[in-house]
C-alpha positions as CSV (number, residue, x, y, z in Angstrom):
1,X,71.4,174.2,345.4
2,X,69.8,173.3,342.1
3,X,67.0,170.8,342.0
4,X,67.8,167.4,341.2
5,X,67.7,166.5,337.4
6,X,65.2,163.0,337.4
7,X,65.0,161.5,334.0
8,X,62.6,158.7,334.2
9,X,63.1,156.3,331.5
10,X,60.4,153.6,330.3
11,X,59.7,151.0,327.4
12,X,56.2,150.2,327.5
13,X,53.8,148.0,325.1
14,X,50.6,148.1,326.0
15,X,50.9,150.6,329.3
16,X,51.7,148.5,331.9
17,X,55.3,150.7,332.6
18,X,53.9,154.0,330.9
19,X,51.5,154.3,333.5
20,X,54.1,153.0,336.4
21,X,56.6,156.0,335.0
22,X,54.4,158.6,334.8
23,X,53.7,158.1,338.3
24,X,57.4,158.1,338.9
25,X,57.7,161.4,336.7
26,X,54.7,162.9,339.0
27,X,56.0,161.9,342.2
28,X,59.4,163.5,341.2
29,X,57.6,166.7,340.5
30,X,56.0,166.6,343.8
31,X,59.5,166.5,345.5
32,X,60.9,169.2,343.4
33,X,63.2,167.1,340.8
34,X,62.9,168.6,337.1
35,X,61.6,165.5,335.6
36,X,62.4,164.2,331.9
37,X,59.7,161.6,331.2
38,X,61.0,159.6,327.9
39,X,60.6,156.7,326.1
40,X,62.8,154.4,324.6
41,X,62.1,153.5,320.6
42,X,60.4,151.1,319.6
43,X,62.0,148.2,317.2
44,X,59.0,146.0,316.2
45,X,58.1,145.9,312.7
46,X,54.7,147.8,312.3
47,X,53.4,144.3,310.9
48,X,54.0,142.7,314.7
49,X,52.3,146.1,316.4
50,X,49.2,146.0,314.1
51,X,48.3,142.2,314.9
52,X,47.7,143.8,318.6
53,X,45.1,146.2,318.9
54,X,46.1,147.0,322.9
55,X,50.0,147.7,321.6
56,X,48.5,149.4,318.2
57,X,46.4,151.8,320.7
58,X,48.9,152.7,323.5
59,X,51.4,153.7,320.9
60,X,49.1,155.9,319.1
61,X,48.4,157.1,322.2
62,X,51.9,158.1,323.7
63,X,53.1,159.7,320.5
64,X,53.4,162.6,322.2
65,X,56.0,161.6,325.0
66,X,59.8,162.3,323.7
67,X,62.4,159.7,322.4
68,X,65.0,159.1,324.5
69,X,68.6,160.4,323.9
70,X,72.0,159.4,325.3
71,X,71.5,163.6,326.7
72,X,69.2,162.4,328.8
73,X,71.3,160.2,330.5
74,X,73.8,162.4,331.0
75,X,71.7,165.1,332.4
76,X,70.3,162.5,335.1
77,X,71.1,162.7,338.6
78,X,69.1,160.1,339.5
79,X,67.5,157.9,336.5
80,X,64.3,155.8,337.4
81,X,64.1,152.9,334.7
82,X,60.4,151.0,333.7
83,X,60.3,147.9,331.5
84,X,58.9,144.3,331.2
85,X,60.3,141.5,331.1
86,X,60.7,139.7,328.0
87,X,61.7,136.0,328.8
88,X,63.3,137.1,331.9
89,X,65.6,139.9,330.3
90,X,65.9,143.0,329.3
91,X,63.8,144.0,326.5
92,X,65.6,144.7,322.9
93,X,64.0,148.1,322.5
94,X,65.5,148.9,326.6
95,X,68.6,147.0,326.0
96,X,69.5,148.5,322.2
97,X,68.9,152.1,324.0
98,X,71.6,151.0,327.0
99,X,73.8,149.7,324.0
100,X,74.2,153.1,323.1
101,X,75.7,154.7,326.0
102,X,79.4,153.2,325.7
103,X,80.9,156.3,324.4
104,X,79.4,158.0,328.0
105,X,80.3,155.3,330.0
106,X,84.3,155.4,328.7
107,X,84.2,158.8,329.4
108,X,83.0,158.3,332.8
109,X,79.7,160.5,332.5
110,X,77.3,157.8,333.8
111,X,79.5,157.1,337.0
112,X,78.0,157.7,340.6
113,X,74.3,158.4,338.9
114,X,71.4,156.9,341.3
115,X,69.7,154.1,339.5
116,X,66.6,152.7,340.6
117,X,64.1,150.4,338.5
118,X,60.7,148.4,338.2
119,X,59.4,145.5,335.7
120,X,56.2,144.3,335.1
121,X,54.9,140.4,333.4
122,X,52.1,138.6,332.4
123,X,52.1,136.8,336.2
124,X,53.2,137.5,339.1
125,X,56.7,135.0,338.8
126,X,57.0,136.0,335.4
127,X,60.9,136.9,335.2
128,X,59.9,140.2,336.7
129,X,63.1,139.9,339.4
130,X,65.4,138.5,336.4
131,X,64.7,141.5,334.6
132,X,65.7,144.0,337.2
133,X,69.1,142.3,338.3
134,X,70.0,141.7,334.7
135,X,69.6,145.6,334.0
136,X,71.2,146.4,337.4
137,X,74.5,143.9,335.8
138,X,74.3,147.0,333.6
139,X,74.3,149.6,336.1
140,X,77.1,148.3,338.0
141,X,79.3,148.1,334.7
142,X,78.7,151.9,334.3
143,X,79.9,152.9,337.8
144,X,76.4,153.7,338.7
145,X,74.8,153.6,342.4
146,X,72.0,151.1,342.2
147,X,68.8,152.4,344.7
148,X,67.1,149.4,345.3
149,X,63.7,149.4,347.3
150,X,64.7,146.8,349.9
151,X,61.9,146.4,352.8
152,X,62.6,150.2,353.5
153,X,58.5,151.3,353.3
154,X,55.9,148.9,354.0
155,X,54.1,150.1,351.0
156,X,56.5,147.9,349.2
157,X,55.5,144.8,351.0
158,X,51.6,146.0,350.2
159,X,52.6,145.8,346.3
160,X,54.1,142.5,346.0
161,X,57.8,142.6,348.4
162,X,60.0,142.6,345.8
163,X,63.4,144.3,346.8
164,X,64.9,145.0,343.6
165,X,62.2,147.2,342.2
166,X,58.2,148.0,342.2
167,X,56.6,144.6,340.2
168,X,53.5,144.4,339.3
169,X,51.2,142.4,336.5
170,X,50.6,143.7,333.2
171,X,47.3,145.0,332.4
172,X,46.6,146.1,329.3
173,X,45.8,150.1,329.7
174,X,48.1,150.5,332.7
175,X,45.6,150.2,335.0
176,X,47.4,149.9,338.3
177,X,46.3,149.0,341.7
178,X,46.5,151.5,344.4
179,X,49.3,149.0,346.0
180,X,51.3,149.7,343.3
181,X,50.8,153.6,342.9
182,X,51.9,154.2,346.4
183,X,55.1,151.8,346.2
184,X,56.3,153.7,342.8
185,X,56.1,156.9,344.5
186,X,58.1,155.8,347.6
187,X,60.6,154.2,345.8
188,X,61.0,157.6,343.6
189,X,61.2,159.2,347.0
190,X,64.1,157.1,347.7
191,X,66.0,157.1,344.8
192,X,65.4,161.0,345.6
193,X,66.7,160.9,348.4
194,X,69.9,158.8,347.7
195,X,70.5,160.8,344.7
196,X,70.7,163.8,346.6
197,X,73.2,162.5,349.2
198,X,75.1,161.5,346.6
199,X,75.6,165.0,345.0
200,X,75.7,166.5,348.2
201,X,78.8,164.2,349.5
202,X,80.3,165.1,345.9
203,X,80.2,169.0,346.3
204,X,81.6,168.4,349.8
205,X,84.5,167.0,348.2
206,X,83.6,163.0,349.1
207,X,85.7,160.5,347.2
């Protein structure tokens, strides 16, 4: 059977979730997926970016990594998601991107898809949980199959405990702890894994 199609999608600032989805997108190569690692556009104006020098720097700095397309969604079998929290919400460059999906989700091509996600804050009670429910709302409106972390790995207690999703503090550069590293790439193992029961119980003619 074909490898798994992983698209790993992020909105990132100053690094925090670039660095948290590339190590979703490398842990997915590890386990075989074909990774799309993409970003969602950015809607500041370049007057609010250049009072910033972290934000100014990061997005110099990731020009390279490809814009995000509704095709991307659709490829997905399993879609890993990376974001902060702005006020304990989705952010508007995440959220204008999810917007755009209605004309896949009334033609049922985001149904059954493996969603699993992570948030980040300025603190640690920052609206980091918020965040993740309030995309999964999404989620469960499209039909998808929300992969959330639970207590499944101890690595996720190590990082923080939070079930919905990997959490961690923002630090401008994406520096992450070694806590968090290990709990991305177990929950990419699990959203992995789900994701390939799911298609497997599909080809077998599962309901």
């Amino acid at each position: 059977m074909n490898p798994l199609t992983l698209t790993v999608l992020y909105y990132s600032a100053t690094g925090t979730n670039h660095a948290m989805a590339q190590e979703a997108a490398r842990e997915g190569e590890r386990q075989g997926a074909r990774v799309r690692l993409r970003q969602v556009a950015e809607l500041a104006p370049e007057a609010a970016i250049a009072m910033n020098a972290a934000w100014q720097a990061h997005r110099a700095a990731t020009r390279h990594v490809e814009v995000a397309t509704l095709e991307d969604l659709q490829a997905a079998d399993c879609l890993m998601v990376s974001m902060p929290t702005r006020f304990g919400g989705i952010p508007a460059q995440m959220k204008q991107f999810l917007d755009q999906a209605g004309p896949l989700w009334a033609t049922g091509k985001l149904v059954n898809k493996a969603v699993s996600a992570m948030s980040s804050a300025q603190n640690p009670h920052g609206g980091q949980e918020a965040t993740l429910l309030s995309f999964y709302t999404v989620m469960w409106h499209w039909g998808a199959i929300v992969v959330a972390p639970g207590y499944t790995d101890p690595t996720f207690i190590a990082a923080g405990g939070n079930p919905y999703g990997v959490s961690t503090v923002a630090v401008e550069g994406g520096r992450l702890k070694p806590e968090t590293v290990a709990a991305v790439q177990a929950q990419t193992r699990r959203l992995l894994q789900v994701g390939g029961w799911i298609r497997d119980g599909a080809s077998q003619g599962a309901p």
